[in-house]
C-alpha positions in Angstrom: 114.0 101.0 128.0 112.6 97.7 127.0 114.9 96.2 124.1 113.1 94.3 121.0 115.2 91.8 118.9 114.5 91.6 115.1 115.4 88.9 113.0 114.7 87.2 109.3 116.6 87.6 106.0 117.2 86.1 102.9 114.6 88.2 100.7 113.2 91.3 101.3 109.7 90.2 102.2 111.6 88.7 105.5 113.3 92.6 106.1 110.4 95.6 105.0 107.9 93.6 107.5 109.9 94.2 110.5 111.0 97.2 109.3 106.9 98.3 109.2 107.3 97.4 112.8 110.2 100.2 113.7 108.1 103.4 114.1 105.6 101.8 116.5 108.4 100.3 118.4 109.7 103.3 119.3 106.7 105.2 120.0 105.7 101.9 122.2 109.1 102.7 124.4 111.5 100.3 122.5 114.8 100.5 121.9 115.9 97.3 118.4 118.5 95.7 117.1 118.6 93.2 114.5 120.2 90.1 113.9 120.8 88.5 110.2 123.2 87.0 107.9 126.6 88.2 107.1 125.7 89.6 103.6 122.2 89.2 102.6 119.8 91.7 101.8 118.9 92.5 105.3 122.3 93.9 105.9 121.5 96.5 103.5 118.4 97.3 103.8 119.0 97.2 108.2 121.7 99.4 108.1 120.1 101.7 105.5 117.1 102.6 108.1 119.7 103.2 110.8 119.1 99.8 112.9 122.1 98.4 114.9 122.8 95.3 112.6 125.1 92.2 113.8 125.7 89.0 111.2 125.8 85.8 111.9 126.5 82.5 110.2 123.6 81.3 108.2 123.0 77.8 106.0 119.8 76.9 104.7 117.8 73.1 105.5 116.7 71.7 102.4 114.4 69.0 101.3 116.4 67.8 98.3 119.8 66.4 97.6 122.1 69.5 98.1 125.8 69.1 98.3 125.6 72.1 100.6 123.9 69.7 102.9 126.9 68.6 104.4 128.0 72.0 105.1 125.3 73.8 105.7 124.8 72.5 109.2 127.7 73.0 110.1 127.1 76.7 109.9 123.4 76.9 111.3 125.3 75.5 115.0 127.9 78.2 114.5 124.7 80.4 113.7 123.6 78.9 116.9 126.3 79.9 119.1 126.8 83.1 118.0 123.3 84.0 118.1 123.1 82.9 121.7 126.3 84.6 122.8 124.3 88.2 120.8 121.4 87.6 123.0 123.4 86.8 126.3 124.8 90.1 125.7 122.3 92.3 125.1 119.4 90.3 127.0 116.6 91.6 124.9 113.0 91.4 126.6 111.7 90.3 123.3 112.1 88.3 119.7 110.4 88.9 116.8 110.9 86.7 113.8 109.7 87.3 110.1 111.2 84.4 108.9 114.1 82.7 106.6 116.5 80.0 107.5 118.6 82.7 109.5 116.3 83.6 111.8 116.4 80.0 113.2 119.3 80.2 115.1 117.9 83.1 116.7 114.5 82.0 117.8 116.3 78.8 119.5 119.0 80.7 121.0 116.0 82.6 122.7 114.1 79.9 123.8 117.5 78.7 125.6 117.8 82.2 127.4 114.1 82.1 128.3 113.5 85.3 125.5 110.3 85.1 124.4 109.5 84.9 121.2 106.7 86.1 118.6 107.3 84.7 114.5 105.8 85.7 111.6 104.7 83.4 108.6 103.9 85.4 105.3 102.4 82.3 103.3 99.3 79.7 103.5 100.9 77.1 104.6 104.3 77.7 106.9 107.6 77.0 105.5 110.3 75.3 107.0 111.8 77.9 109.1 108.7 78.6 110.8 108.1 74.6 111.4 111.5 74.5 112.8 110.3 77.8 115.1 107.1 77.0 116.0 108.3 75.3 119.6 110.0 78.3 121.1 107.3 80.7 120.0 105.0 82.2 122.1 102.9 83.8 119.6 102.6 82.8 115.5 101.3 85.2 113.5 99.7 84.6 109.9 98.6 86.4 107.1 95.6 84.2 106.1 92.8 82.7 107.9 93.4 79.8 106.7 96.9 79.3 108.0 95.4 78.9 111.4 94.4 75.2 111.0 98.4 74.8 110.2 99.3 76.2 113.4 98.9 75.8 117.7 95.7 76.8 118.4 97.0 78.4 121.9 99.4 80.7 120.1 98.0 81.1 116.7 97.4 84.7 116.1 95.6 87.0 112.7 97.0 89.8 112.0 98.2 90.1 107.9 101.0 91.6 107.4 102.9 94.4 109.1 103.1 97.2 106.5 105.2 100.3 105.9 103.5 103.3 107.4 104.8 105.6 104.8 102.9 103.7 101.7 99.4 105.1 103.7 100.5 108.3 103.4 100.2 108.4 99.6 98.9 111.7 97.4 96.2 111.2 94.6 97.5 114.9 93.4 101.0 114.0 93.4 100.6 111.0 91.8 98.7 112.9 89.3 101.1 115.4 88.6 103.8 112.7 88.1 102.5 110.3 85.7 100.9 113.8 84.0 97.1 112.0 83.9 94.0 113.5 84.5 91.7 113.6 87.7 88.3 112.9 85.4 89.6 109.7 83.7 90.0 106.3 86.1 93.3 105.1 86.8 94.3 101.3 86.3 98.0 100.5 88.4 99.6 97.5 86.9 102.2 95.8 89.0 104.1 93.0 89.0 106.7 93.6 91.8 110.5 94.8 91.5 111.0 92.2 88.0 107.8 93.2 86.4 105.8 90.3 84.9 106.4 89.4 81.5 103.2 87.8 80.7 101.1 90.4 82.3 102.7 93.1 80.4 101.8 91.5 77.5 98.5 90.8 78.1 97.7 94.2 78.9 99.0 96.0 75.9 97.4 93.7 73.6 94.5 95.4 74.6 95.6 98.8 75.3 93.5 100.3 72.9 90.7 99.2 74.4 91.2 99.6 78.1 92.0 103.3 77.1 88.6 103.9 76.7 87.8 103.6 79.8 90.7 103.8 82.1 94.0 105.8 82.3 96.7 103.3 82.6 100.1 103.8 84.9 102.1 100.2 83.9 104.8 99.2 86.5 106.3 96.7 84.2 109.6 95.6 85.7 113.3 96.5 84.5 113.8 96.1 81.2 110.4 95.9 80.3 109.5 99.3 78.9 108.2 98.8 75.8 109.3 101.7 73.4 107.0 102.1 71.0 104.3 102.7 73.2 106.6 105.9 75.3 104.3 108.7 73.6 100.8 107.2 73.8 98.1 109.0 75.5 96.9 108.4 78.7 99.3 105.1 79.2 102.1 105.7 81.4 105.1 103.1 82.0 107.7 102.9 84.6 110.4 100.3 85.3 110.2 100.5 89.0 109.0 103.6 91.1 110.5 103.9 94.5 109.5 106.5 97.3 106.5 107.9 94.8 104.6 104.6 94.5 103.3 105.7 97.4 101.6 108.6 95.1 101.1 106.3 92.6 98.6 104.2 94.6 96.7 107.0 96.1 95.7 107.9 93.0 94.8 104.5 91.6 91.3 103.4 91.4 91.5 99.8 90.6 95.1 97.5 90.6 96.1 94.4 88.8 98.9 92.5 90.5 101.1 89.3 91.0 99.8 87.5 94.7 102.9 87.8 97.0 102.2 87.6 100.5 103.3 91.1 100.7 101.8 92.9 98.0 98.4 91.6 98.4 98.7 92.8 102.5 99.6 95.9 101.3 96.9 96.3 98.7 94.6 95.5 101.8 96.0 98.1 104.0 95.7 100.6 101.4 92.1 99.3 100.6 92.7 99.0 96.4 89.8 96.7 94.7 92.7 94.2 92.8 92.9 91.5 90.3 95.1 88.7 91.5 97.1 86.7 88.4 99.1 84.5 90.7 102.2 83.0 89.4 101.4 79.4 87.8 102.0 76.4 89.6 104.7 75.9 87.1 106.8 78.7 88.0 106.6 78.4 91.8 105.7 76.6 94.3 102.2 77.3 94.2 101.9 79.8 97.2 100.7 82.7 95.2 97.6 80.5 93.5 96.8 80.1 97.3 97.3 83.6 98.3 94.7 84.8 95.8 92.1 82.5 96.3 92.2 83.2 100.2 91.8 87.1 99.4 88.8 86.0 96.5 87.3 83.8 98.6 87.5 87.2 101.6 86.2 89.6 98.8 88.8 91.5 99.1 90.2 91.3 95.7 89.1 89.1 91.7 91.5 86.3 91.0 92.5 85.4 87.2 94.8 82.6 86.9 97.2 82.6 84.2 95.9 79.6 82.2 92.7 82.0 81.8 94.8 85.0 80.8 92.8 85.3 77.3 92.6 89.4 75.9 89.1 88.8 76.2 88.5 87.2 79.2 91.2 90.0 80.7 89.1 93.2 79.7 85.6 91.6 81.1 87.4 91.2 84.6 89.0 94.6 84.4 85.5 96.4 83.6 83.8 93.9 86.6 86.5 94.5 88.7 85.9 98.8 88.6 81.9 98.0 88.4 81.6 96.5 91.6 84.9 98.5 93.4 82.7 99.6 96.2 81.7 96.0 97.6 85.6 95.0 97.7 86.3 98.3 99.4 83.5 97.9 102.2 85.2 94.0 102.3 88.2 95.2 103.2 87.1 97.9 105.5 85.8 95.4 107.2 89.1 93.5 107.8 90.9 92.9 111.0 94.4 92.1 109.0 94.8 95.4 107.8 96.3 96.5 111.5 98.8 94.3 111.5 101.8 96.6 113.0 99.4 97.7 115.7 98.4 93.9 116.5 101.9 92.8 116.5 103.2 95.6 118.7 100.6 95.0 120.9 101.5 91.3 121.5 105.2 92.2 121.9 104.1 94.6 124.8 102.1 92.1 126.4 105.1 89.4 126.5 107.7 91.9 128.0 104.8 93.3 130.6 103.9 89.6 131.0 100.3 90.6 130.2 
């Protein structure tokens, strides 16, 4: 059986990606295992979907003054060693990386064994994980078009972003019968990932009212975020988080509004939702979301509002273009070759191990 090595942790847009890839995998004739940190997330969410899991020593490189700089190294060469001594072992045919400062190790310990060696970079512009990767890769994938000018134009591969097979399989009637709206009303999905979106929320139900005129209204708003006074209004549904039934919940959606992660906006692709992008503000981040959207705007695959513009106004004119003219971001997206990104990826790994 050809053997597959997973790697990437820190967050758990460097885990759900290669966990997308698992199904495939094994259907392709696979068998995995996965190598991350001691205790991060991965670890979790690895063991959780039955994955043989082994930890290793993990420090981060930073660009600033740190005291854990003078540490740190120390435990990416024991990361280093113990990594190489996993992959002596269990000599898998392949590597794929998703990313994070613990995947590093890896990907150099498999270029020293001759392993070769696809990575994955979520963002515009790669981070400095996948910099430090980029060498002992024989494939990079990307999630945006415009992250190929970043990247070796011999192994620079699009694909988007591998996504969970089980968010396609969503049911409009389902989702229906648990948020308790109607089939002959619209439905508007607000989400803002697992912490909700504070300034979002409050743009929205300012004008509540108003967008429930025309649109049913299921509000993903983030733990403590539920806004009480608002529990018993009609047609306006509110949720801190939704696990296994979001995929219900987006089957039934017509049109989304949503923060611009790498992640989410892939998976809004995949599952072919007309969106409005509010990316995070420069302020609050590094700017990657702002990026994110205006690649996917600039595609026609989704609107993009940045926060500065974030006016109750200017906020119910894009919602009401947004549903007007679902169709032409639909037939966009249709159109797209990054919405078969597990398939693409999967594919490549074959190729490597059959040296095709």
């Amino acid at each position: 059986m050809k053997k597959v090595l997973l790697t990437g942790g820190g967050t758990a847009g460097h885990v759900t990606p290669n966990l997308a890839l698992v199904p495939k995998l094994k259907e392709a004739g696979f068998s995995i295992s996965y190598v991350g940190s001691y205790q991060g997330i991965e670890k979790e969410l690895v063991e959780k979907a039955g994955i043989p899991y082994q930890g290793i020593s993990s420090g981060k490189l930073r660009r600033y003054f740190d005291i854990k700089n003078f540490t740190d190294p120390f435990r990416v060469i024991k990361g280093f060693s113990e990594a190489s001594a996993l992959i002596k072992k269990q000599r898998p045919d392949a590597v794929f990386s998703k990313g994070g400062f613990v995947a590093v190790p890896v990907v150099l310990a498999a270029k020293k064994h001759k392993i070769p060696v696809i990575i994955h970079e979520s963002d515009m512009t790669p981070g400095l994980a996948n910099k430090l990767c980029m060498k002992a890769a024989s494939k990079i994938c990307c999630n945006f078009p415009e992250t190929l000018q970043y990247l070796p134009k011999d192994k620079a591969v699009l694909t988007g972003c591998p996504i969970r097979a089980e968010l396609l399989s969503g049911n409009r009637l389902a989702g229906l019968r648990l948020s308790g709206l109607s089939p002959d009303k619209p439905v508007l999905l607000i989400i803002g990932g697992s912490l909700g979106s504070v300034k979002v929320n409050t743009a929205v139900r300012q004008i509540l009212p108003r967008l429930l005129k025309d649109f049913q209204i299921v509000h993903l708003c983030g733990r403590g975020n539920l806004d009480e006074s608002l529990k018993n209004t009609a047609g306006y549904v509110q949720y801190e988080y939704v696990g296994e039934p979001l995929k219900d919940l987006f089957a039934m959606a017509d049109i989304v509004i949503s923060r611009a992660g790498a992640n989410a906006i892939c998976e809004l692709l995949a599952l072919k939702k007309p969106a409005l992008l509010i990316p995070l503000s420069a302020q609050a981040s590094r700017g990657d979301q702002i990026l994110n959207a205006k690649s996917f705007a600039k595609q026609g695959f989704a609107k993009l509002m940045e926060e500065e513009e974030l006016t109750d106004e200017r906020l119910l004119e894009q919602i009401k273009e947004l549903y007007s003219n679902r169709a032409s971001y639909i037939e966009a997206m249709e159109k797209s070759r990054q919405s078969s990104a597990v398939d693409m990826i999967v594919d490549l790994l074959t190729g490597l191990v059959s040296g095709s």
